[in-house]
N, C-alpha and C positions, 0 to 999 in steps of 0.2 A: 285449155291453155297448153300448148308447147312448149315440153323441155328448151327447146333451143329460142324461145321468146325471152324476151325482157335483157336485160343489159349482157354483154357478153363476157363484162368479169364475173359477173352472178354464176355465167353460166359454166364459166369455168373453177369456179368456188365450189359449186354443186359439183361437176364431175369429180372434182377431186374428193370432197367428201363420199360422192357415193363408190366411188372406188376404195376408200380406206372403208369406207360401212362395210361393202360387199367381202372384203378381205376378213373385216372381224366378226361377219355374220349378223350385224346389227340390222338388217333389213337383207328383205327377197323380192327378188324380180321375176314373176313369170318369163317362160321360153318366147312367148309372143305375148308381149306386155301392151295393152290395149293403152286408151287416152287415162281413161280412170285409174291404171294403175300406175304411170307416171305422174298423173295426180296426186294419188295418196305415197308415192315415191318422194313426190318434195316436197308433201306437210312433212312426212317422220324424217325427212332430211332436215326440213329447217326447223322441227324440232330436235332433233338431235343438233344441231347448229346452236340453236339458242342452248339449252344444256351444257354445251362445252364454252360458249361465251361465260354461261354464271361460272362454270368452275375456273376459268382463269381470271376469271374477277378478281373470284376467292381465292386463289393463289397469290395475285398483283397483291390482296389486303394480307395476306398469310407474309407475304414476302417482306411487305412494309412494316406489318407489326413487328417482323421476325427484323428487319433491320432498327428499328427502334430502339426495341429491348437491345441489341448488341449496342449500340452507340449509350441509350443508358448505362447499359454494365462499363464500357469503355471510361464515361465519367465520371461512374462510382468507384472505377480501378483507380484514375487518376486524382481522385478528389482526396478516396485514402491512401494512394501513394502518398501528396502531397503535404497530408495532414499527419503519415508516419513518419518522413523528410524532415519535417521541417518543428514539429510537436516542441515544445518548450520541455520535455523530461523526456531523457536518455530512453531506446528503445531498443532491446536484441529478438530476432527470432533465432530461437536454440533448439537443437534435435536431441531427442533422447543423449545423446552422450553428450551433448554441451558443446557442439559445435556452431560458432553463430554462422548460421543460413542469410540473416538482416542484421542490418544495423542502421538506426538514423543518425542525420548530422552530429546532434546532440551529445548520444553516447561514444560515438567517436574522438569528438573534443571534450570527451571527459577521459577519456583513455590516452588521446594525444595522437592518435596514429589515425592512417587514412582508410575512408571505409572499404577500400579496392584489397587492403593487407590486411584488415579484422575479416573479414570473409571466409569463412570455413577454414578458422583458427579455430584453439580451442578454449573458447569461454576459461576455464576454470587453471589457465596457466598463469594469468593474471592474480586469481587468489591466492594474497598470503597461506602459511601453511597450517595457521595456526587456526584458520578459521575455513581451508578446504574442506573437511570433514562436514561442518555447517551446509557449506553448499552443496555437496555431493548428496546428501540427505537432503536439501529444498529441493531438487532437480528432481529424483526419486519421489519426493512427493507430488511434487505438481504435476508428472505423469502419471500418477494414482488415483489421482482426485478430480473431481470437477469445481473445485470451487481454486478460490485466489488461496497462497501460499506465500511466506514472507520469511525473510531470515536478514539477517546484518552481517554482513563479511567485509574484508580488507583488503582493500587491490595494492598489490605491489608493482607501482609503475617505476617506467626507468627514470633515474635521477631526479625525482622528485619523492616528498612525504609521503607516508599512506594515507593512502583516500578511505577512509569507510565511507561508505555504502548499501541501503536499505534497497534488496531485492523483492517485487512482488510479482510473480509468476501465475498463468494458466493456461491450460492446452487448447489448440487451436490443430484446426485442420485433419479433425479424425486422430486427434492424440498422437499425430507423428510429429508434430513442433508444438512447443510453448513459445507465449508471447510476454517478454519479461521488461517489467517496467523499473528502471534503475534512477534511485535518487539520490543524491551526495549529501550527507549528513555530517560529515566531517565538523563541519564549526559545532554543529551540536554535542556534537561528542570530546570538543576538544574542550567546550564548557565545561560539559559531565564530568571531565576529568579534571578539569582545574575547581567545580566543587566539590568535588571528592575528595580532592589533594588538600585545599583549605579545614575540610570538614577534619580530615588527620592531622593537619598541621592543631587546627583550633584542638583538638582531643589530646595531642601531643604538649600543650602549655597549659590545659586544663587539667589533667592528671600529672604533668608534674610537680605543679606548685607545693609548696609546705606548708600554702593555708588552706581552711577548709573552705568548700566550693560546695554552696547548694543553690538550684532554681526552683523557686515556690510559685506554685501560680498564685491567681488572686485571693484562693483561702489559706494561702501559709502554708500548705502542703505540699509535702518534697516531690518535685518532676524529676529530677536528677542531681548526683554527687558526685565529687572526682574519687577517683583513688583514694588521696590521703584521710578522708571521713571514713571510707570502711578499714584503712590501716589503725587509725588512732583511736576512732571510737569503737571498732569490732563489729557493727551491725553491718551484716553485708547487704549489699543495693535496695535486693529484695522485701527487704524488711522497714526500711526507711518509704521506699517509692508510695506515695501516696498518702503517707501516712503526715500528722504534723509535725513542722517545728518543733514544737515546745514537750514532744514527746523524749528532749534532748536533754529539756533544762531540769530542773528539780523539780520534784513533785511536790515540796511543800510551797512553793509559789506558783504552781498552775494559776490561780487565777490571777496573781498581777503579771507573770509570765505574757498570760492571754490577752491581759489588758496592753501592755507593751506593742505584742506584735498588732494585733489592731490598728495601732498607731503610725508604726512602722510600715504594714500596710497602706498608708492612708495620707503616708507622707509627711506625718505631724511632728514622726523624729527618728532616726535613720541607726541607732545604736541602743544597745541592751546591756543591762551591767551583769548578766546571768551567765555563769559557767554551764558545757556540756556536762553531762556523765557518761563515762563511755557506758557498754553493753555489761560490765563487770563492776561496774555503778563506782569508780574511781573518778572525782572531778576533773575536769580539762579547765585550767583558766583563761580563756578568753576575751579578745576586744572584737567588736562585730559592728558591720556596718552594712548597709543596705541601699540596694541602687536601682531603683522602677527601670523596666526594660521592654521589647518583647522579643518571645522565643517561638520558634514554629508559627510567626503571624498573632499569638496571642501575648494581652499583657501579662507578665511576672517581675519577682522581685529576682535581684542577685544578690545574694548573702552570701558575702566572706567571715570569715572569722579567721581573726589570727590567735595562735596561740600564746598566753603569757608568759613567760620563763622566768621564774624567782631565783 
């Protein structure tokens, strides 16, 4: 067969290849190249043909997977873009010094300001002063650590209350940013604070009274007294807590003493005719009355005693 047979774009397909062969040395031509060696000239050419067809196969597939993979990561960018945007809790990316790099929707209309002006401000101008220290110490730690980190601090926005705020933090991106997840805790804490305030107001009309104030649970033994039990009778708290009632009355009627409260307990009758003794065994005369209740979730009694004045 002749070179110069068969189609003539073949045949200019093979010159061209054996011209780039002949340049990289991938085949040799005798000086006077007989039938046979232009024979075996365009088997190793259209093997080397075929050869360079599979590799740009395998490039066409290299290319395709390689554009795959990017149009995935593209949708994984935008899926988390999306899902950082728009997250139902407030979100910052902050750099070592607490500058936000990110911010979602969220924490932005928690701040009240637009996320184009929080933008490489500085996180911690926002926190009140009393609770900067707190977070300058969370920041510090959460570049520390690998795990999540948490603190409660107080944004001072303009013209409006203080917002508390539960911070939980972790480093992202080779520990050059943390990713901090911020939630408003305010009502909860404005609770906290109004049962706190009850809890002193009630402590504040508990120890002032003039009567004596004790809570027994259900075996008659003292959970707590105000004030005026350890002024009048002398036993301080300690000495009382837990121990009974009737450790108060006289000891030659322990046992109708015992039988009374029983009763008293039990709802069968709500007053005692038995005077204290204080700690210096001097009688307190007494009227006492008793009201089933509960305290801490469990049931007790509330025993006042007023004192008798002759």
């Amino acid at each position: 067969m002749s070179i110069i047979e068969g189609n003539k774009e073949t045949a200019v397909d093979l010159r061209l290849l054996v011209e780039d062969s002949l340049k990289s040395n991938l085949i040799s031509i005798p000086i006077n190249p007989s039938e046979a060696d232009w024979q075996r000239v365009v088997l190793e050419l259209r093997v080397h043909q075929i050869e360079l067809e599979m590799q740009n196969d395998e490039l066409v597939k290299s290319k395709e997977v390689a554009y795959a993979a990017v149009k995935q990561a593209e949708i994984a960018i935008e899926k988390y873009t999306e899902l950082y945007d728009f997250a139902p809790s407030g979100y910052f990316t902050l750099s070592k010094d607490g500058i936000i790099l990110d911010i979602n929707f969220r924490a932005a209309r928690m701040i009240n300001k637009k996320r184009s002006l929080l933008k490489n401000s500085s996180f911690g101008f926002f926190v009140s002063n009393d609770t900067k220290k707190i977070y300058n110490n969370f920041i510090i730690n959460t570049f520390d650590s690998n795990i999540t980190q948490s603190c409660d601090v107080t944004l001072l926005l303009d013209n409006r209350s203080p917002m508390y705020i539960q911070l939980s933090g972790i480093v992202i991106d080779n520990k050059e940013q943390c990713l901090v997840n911020v939630v408003d805790i305010t009502e909860h804490k404005q609770v906290e604070q109004l049962l706190k305030q009850t809890r002193m107001n009630y402590e504040t009309f508990f120890n002032s009274s003039n009567d004596l104030y004790f809570i027994l649970d259900a075996s008659g033994n003292i959970l707590q007294t105000n004030t005026t039990v350890v002024d009048r009778l002398g036993f301080p708290t300690k000495e009382l807590t837990g121990k009974s009632i009737n450790i108060l009355n006289p000891q030659e009627n322990c046992d109708e003493s015992s039988l009374i409260l029983g009763k008293m307990l039990s709802g069968i009758t709500m007053t005692t005719p038995f005077p204290f003794f204080t700690k210096q065994g001097i009688e307190v005369p007494v009227e006492t009355r008793v009201t089933a209740g509960i305290w801490n979730g469990l049931p007790v009694v509330f025993w006042v005693s007023k004192e008798i004045t002759t």
